[in-house]
Gaussian input, Z-matrix of N, CA and C with variables (Angstrom, degrees):
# hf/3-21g

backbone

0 1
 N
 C     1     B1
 C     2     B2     1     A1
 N     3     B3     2     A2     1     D1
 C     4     B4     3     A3     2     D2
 C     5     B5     4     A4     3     D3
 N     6     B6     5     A5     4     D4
 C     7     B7     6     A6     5     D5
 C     8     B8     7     A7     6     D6
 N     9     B9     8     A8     7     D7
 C    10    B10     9     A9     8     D8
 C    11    B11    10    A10     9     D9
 N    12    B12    11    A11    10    D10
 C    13    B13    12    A12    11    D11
 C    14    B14    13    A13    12    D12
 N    15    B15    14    A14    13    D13
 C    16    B16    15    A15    14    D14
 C    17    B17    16    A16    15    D15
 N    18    B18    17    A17    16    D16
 C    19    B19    18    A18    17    D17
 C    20    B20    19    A19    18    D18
 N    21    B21    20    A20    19    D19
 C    22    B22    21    A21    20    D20
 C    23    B23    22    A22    21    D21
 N    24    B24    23    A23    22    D22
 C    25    B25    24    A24    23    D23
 C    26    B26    25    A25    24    D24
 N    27    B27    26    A26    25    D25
 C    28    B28    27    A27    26    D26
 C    29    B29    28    A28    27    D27
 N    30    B30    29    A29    28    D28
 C    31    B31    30    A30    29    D29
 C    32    B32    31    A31    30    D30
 N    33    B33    32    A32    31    D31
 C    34    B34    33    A33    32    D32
 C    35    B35    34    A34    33    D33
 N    36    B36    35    A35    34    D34
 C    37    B37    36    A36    35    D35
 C    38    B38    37    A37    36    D36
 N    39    B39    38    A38    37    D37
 C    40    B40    39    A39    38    D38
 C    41    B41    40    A40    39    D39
 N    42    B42    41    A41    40    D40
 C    43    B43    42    A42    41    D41
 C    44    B44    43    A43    42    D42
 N    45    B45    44    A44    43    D43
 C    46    B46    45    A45    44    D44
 C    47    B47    46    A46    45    D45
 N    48    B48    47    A47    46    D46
 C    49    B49    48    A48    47    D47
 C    50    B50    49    A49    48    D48
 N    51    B51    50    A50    49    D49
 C    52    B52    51    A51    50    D50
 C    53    B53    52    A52    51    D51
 N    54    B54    53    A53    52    D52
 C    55    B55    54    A54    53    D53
 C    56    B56    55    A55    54    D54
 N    57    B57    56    A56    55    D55
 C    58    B58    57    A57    56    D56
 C    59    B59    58    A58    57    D57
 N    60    B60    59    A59    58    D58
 C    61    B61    60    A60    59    D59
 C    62    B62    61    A61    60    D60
 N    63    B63    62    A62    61    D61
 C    64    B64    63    A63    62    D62
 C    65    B65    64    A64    63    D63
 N    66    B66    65    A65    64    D64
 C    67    B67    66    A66    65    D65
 C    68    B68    67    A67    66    D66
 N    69    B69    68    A68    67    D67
 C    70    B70    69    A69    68    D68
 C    71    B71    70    A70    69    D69
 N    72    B72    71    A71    70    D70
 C    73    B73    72    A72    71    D71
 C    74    B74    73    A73    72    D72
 N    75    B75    74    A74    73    D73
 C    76    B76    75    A75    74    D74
 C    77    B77    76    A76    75    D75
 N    78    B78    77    A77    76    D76
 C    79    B79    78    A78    77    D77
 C    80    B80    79    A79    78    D78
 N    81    B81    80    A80    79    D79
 C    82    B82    81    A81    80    D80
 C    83    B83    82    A82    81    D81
 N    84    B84    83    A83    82    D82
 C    85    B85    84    A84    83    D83
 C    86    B86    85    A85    84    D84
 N    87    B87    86    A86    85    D85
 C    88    B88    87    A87    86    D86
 C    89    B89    88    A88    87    D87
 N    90    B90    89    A89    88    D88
 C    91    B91    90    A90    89    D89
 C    92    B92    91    A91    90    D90
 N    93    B93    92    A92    91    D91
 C    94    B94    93    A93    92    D92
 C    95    B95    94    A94    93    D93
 N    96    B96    95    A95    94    D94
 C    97    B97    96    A96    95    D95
 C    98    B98    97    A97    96    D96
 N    99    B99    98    A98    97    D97
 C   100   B100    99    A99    98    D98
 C   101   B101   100   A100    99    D99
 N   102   B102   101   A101   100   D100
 C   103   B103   102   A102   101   D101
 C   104   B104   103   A103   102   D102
 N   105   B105   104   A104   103   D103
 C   106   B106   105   A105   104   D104
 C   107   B107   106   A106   105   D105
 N   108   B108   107   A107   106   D106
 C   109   B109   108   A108   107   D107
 C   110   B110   109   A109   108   D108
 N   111   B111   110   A110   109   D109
 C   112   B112   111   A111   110   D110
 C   113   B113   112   A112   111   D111
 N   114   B114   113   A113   112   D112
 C   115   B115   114   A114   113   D113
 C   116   B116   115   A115   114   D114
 N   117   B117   116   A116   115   D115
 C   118   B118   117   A117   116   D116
 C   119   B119   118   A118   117   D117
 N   120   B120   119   A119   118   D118
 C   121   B121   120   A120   119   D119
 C   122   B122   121   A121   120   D120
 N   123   B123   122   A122   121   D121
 C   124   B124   123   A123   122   D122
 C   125   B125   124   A124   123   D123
 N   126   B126   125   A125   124   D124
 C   127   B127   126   A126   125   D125
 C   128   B128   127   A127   126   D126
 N   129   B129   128   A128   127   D127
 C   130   B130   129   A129   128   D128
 C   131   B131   130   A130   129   D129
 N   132   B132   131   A131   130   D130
 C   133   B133   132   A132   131   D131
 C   134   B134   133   A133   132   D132
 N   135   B135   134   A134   133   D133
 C   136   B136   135   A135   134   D134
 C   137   B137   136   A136   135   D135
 N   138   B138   137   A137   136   D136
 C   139   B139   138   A138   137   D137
 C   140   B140   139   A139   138   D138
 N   141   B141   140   A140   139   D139
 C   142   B142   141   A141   140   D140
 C   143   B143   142   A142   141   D141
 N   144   B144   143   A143   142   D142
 C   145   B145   144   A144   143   D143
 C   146   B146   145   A145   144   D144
 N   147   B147   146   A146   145   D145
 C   148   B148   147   A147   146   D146
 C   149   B149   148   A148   147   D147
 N   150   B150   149   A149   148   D148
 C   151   B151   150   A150   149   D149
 C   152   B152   151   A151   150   D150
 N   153   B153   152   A152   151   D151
 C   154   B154   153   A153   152   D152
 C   155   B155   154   A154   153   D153
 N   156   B156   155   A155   154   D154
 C   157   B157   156   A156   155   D155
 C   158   B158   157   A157   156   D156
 N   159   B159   158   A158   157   D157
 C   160   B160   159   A159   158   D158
 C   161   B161   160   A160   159   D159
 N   162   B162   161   A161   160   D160
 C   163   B163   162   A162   161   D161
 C   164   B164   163   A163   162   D162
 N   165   B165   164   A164   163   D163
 C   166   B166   165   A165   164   D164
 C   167   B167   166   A166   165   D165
 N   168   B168   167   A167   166   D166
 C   169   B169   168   A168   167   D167
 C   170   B170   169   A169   168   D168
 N   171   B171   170   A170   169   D169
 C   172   B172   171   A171   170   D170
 C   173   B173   172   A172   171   D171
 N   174   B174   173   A173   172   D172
 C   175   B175   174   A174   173   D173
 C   176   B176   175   A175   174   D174
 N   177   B177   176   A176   175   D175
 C   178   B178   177   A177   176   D176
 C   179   B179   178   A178   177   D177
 N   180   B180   179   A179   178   D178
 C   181   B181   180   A180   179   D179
 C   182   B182   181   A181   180   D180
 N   183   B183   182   A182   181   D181
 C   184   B184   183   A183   182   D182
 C   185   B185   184   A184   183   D183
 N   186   B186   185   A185   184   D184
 C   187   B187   186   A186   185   D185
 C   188   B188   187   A187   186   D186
 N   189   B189   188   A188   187   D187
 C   190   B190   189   A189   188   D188
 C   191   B191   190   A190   189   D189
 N   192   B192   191   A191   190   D190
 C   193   B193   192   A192   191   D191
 C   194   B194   193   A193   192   D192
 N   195   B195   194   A194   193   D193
 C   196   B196   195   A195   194   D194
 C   197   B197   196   A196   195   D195
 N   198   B198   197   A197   196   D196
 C   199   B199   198   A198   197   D197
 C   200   B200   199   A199   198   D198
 N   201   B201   200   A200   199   D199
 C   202   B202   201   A201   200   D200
 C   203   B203   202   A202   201   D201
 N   204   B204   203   A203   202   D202
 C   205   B205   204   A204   203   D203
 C   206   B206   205   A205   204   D204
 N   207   B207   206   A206   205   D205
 C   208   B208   207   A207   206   D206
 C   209   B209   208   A208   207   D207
 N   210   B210   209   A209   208   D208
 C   211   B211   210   A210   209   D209
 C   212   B212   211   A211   210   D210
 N   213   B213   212   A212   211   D211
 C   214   B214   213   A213   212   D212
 C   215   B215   214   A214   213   D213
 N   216   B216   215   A215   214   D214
 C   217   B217   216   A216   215   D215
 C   218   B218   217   A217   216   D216
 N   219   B219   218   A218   217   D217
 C   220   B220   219   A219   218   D218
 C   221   B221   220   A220   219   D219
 N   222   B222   221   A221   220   D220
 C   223   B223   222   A222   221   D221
 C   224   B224   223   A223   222   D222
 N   225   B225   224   A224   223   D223
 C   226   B226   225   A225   224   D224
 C   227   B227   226   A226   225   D225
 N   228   B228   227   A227   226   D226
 C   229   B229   228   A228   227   D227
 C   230   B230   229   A229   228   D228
 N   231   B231   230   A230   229   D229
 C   232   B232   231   A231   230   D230
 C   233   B233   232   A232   231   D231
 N   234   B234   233   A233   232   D232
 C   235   B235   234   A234   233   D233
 C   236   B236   235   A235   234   D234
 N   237   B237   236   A236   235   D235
 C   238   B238   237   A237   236   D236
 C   239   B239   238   A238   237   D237
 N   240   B240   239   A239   238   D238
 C   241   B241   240   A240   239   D239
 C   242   B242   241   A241   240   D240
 N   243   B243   242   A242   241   D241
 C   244   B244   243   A243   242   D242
 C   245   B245   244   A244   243   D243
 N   246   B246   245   A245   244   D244
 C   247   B247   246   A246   245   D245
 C   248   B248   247   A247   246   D246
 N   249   B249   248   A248   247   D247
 C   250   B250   249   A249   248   D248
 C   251   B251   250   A250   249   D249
 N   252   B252   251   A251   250   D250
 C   253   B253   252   A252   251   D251
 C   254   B254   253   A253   252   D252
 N   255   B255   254   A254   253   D253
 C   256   B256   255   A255   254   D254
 C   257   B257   256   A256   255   D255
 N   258   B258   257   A257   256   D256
 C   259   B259   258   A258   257   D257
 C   260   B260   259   A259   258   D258
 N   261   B261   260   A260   259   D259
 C   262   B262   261   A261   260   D260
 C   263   B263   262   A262   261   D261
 N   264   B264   263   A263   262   D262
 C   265   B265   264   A264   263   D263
 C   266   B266   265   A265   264   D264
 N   267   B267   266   A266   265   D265
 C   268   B268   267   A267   266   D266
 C   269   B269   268   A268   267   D267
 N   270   B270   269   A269   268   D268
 C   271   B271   270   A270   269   D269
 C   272   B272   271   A271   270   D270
 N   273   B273   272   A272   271   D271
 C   274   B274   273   A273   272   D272
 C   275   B275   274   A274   273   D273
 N   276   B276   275   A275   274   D274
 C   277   B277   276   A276   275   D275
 C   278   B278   277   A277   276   D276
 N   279   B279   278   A278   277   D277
 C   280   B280   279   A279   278   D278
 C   281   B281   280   A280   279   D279

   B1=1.4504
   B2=1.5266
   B3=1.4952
   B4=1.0380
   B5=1.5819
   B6=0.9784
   B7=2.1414
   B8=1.5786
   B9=1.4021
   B10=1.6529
   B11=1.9124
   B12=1.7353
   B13=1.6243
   B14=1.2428
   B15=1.4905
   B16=1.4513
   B17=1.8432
   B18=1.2168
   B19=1.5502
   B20=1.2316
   B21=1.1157
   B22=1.4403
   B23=1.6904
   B24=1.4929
   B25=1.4493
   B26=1.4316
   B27=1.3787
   B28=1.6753
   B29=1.6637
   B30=1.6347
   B31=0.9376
   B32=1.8575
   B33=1.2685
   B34=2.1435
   B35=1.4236
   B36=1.0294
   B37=1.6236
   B38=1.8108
   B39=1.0550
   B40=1.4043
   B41=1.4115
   B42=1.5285
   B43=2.1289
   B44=0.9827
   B45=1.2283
   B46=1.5415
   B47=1.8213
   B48=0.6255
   B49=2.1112
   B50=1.1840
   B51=1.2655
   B52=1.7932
   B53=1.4950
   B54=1.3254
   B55=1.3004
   B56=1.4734
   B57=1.2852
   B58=1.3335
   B59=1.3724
   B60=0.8328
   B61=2.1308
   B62=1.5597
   B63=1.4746
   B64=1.4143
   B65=2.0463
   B66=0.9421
   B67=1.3625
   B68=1.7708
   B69=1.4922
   B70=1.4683
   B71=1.7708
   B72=1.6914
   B73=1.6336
   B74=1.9841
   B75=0.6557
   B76=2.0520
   B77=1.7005
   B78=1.2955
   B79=1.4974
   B80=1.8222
   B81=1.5696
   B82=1.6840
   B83=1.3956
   B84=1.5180
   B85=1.6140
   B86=1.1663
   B87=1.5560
   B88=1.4590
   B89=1.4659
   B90=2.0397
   B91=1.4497
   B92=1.3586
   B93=1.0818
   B94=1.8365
   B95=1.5638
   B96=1.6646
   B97=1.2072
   B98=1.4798
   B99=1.2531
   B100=1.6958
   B101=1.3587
   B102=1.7012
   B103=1.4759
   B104=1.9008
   B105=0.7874
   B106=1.7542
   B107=1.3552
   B108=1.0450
   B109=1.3322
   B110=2.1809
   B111=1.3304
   B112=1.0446
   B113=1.5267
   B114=1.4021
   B115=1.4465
   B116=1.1306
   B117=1.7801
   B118=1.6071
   B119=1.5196
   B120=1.6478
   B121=0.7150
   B122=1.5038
   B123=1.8296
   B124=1.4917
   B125=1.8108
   B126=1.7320
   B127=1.2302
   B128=1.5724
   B129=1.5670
   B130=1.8185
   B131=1.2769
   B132=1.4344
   B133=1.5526
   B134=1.5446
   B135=1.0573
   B136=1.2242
   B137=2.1472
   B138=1.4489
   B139=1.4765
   B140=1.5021
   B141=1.3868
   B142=1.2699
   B143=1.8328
   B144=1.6997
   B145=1.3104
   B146=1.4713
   B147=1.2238
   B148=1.8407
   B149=1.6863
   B150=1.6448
   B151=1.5709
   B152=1.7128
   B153=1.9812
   B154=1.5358
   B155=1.8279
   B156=0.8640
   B157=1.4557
   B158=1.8320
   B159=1.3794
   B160=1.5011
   B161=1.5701
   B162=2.0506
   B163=1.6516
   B164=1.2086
   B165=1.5964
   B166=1.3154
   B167=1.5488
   B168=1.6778
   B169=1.2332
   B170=1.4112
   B171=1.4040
   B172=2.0206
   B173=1.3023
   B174=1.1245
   B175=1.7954
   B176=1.1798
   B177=1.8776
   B178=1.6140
   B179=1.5234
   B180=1.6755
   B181=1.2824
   B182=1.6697
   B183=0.6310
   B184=1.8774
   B185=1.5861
   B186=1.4965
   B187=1.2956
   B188=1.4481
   B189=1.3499
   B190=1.5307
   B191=1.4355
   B192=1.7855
   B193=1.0350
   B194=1.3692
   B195=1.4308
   B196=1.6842
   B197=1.3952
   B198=1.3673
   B199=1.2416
   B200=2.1143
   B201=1.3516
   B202=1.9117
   B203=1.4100
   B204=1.2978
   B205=2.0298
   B206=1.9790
   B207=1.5172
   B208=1.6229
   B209=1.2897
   B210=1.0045
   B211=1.3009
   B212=1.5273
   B213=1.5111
   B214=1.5938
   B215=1.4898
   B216=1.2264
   B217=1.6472
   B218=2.1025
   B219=1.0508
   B220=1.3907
   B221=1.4134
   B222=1.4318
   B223=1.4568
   B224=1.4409
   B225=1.4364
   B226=1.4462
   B227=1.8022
   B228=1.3803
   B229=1.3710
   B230=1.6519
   B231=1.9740
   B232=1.2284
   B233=1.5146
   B234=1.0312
   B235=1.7987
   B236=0.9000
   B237=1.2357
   B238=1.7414
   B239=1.0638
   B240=1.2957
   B241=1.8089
   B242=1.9516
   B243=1.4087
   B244=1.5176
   B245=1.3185
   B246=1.4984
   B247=1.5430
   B248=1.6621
   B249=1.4754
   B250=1.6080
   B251=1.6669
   B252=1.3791
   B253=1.0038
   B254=1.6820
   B255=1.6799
   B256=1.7309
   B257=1.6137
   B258=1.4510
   B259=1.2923
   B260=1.6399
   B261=0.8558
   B262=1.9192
   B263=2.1956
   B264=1.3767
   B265=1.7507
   B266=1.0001
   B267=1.4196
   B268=1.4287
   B269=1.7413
   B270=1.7960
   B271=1.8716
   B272=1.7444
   B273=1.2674
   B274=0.8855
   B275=1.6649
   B276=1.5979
   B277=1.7419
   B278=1.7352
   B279=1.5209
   B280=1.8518
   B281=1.4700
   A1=109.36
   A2=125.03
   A3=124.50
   A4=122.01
   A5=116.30
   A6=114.46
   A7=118.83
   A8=99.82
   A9=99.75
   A10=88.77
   A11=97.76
   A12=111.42
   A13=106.38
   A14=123.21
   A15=137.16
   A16=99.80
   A17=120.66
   A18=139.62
   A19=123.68
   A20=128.58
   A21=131.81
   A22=112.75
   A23=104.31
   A24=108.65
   A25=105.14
   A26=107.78
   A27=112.91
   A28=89.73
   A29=119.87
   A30=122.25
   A31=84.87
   A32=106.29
   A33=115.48
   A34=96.93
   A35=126.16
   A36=134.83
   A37=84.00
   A38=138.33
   A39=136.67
   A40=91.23
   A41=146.78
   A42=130.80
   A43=140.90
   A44=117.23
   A45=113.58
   A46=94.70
   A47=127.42
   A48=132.90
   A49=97.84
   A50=160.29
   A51=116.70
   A52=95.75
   A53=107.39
   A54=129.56
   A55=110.15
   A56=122.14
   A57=145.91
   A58=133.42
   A59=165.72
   A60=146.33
   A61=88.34
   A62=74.12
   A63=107.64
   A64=119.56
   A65=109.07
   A66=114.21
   A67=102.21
   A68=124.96
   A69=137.80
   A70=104.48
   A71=70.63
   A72=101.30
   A73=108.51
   A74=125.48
   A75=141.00
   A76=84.19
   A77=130.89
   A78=138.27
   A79=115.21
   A80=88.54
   A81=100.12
   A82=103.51
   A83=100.88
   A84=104.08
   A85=126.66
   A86=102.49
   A87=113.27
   A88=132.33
   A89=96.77
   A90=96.11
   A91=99.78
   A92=143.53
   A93=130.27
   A94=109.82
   A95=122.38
   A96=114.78
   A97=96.06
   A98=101.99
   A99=123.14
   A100=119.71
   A101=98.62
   A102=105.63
   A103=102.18
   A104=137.29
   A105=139.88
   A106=86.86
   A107=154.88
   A108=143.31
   A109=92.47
   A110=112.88
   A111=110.82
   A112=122.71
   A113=107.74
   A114=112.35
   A115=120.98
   A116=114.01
   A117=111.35
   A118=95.18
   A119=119.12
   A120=142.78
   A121=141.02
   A122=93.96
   A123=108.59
   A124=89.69
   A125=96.73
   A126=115.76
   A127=107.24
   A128=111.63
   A129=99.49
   A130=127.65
   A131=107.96
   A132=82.22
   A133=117.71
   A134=121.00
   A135=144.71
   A136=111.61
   A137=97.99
   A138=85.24
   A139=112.43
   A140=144.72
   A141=115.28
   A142=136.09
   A143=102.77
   A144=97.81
   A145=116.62
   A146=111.59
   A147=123.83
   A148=94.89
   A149=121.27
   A150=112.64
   A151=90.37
   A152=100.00
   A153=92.61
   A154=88.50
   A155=152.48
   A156=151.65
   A157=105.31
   A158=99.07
   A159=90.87
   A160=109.43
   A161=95.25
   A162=111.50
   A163=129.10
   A164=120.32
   A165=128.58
   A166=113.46
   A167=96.58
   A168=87.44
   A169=96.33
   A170=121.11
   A171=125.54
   A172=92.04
   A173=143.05
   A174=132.63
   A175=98.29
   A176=84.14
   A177=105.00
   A178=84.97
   A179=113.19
   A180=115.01
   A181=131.96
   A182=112.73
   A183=121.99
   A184=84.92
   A185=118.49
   A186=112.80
   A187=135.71
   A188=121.75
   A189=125.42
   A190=120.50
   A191=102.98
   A192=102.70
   A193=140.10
   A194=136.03
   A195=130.93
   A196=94.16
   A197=94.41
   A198=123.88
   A199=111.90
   A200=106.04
   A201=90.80
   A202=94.79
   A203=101.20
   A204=122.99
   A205=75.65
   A206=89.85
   A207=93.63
   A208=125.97
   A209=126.80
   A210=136.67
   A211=124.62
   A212=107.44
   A213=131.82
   A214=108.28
   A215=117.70
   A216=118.94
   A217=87.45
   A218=104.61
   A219=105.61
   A220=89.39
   A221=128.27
   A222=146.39
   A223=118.99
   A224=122.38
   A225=131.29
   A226=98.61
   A227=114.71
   A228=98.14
   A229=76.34
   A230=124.60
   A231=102.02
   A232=170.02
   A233=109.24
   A234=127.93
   A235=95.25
   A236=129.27
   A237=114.42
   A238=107.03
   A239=129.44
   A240=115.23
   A241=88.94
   A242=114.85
   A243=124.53
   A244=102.33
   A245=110.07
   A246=112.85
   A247=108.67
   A248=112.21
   A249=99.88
   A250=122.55
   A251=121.82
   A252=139.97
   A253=118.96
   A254=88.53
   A255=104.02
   A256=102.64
   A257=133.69
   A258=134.70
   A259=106.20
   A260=117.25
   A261=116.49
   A262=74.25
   A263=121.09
   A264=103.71
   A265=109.83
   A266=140.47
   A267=119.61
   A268=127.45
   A269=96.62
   A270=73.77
   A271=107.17
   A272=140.18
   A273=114.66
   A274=94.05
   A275=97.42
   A276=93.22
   A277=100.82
   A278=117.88
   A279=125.05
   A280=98.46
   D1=129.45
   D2=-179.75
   D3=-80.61
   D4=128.90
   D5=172.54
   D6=-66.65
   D7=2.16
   D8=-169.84
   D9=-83.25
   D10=157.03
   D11=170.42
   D12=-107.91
   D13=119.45
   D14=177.17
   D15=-61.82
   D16=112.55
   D17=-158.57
   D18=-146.22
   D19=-70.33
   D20=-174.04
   D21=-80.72
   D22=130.85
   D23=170.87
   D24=-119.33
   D25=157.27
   D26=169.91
   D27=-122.82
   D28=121.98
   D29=-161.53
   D30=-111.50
   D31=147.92
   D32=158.92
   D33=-131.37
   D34=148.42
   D35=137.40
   D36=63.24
   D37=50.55
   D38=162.34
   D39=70.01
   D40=-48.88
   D41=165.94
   D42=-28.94
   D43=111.69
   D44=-165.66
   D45=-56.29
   D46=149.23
   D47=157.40
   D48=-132.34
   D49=-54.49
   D50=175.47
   D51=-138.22
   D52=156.43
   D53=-171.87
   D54=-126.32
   D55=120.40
   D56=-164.07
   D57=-80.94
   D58=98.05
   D59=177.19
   D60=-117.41
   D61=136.67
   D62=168.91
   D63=-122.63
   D64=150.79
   D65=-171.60
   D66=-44.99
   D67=-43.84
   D68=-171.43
   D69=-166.24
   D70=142.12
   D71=167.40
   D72=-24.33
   D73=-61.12
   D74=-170.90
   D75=-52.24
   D76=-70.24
   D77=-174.54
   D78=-42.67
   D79=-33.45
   D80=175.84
   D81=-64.13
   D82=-58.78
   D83=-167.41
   D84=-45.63
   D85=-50.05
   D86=-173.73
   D87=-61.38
   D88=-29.11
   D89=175.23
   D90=-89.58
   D91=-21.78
   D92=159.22
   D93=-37.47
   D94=-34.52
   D95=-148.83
   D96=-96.72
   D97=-15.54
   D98=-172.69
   D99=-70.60
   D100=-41.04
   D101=-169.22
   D102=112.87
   D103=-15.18
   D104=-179.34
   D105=-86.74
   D106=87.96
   D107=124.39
   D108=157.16
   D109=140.66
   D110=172.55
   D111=-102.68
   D112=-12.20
   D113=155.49
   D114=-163.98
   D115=167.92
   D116=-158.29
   D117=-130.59
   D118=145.08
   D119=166.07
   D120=-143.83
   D121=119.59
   D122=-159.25
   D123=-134.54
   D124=-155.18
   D125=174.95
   D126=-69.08
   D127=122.59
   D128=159.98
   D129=-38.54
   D130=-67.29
   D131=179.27
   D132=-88.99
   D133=65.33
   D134=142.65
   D135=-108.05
   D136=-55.58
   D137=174.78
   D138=-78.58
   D139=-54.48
   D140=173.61
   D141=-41.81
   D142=-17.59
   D143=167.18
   D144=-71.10
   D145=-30.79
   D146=177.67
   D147=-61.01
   D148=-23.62
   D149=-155.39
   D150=-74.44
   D151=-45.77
   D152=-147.91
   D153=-85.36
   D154=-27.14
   D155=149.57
   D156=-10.51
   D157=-56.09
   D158=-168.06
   D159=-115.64
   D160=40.47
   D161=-175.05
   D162=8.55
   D163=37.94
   D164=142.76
   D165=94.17
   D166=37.92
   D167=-163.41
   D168=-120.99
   D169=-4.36
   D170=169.66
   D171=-128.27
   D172=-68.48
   D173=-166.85
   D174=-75.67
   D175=171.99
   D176=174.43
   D177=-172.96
   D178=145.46
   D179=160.91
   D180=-93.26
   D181=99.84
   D182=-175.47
   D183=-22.39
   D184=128.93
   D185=140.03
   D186=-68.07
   D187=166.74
   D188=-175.79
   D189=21.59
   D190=43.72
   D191=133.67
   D192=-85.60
   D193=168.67
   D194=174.14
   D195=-164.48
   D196=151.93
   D197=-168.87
   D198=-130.79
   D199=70.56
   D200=-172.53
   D201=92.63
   D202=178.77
   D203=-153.51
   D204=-82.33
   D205=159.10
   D206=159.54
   D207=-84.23
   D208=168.45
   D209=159.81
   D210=-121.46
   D211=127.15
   D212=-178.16
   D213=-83.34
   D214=138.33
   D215=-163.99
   D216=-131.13
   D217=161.64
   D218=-176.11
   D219=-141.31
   D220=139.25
   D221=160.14
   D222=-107.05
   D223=116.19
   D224=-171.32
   D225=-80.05
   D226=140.90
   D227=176.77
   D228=-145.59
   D229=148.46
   D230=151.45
   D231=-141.00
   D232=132.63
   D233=-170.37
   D234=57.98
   D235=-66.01
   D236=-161.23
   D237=-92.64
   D238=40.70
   D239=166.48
   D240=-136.07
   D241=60.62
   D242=171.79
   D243=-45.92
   D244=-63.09
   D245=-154.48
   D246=-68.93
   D247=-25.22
   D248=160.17
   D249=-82.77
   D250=-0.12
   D251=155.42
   D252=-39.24
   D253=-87.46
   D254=179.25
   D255=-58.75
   D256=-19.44
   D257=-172.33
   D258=-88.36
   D259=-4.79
   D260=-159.62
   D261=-120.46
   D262=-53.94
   D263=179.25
   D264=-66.72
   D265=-43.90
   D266=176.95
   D267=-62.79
   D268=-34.55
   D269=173.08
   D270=-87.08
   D271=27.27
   D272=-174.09
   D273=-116.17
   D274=-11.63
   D275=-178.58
   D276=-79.89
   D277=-32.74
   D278=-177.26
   D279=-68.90

């Protein structure tokens, strides 16, 4: 099994023509930011954290895009720390 993350696209005329992995998500970014790849595709909130990281001033995530079924992630936090609870779902739902 390989450790590389399937990431970088070089998009023409809306066709993918080559498709990229990079060791990690940060490697994606950079060659997007570089110019080696014209777009990256991972987990949203994985790319909007890259958005507010680089406060919106080179990325942006295409809305309603999807790529395949979604996937639901669950975060253990515990019991007694509620209020960072409801605070960790709301910014991750904004």
């Amino acid at each position: 099994m390989s450790d590389l993350i399937p990431c970088g696209l070089a998009l023409v005329a809306g066709s993918i023509i080559h498709n990229q992995s990079m060791p990690a998500a940060q490697d994606c970014i950079k060659a997007l930011q570089t110019g080696q790849v014209t777009a990256v595709s991972t987990d949203q909130v994985i790319l909007y954290g890259f958005v507010h990281q680089d406060a919106g001033q080179t990325l942006e995530v295409v809305p309603d895009v999807t790529i395949g079924s979604p996937n639901y992630y669950g975060v253990r936090i515990n019991k007694s720390h509620r209020p960072d609870c409801k605070k960790l779902a709301d910014d991750i739902q904004n």
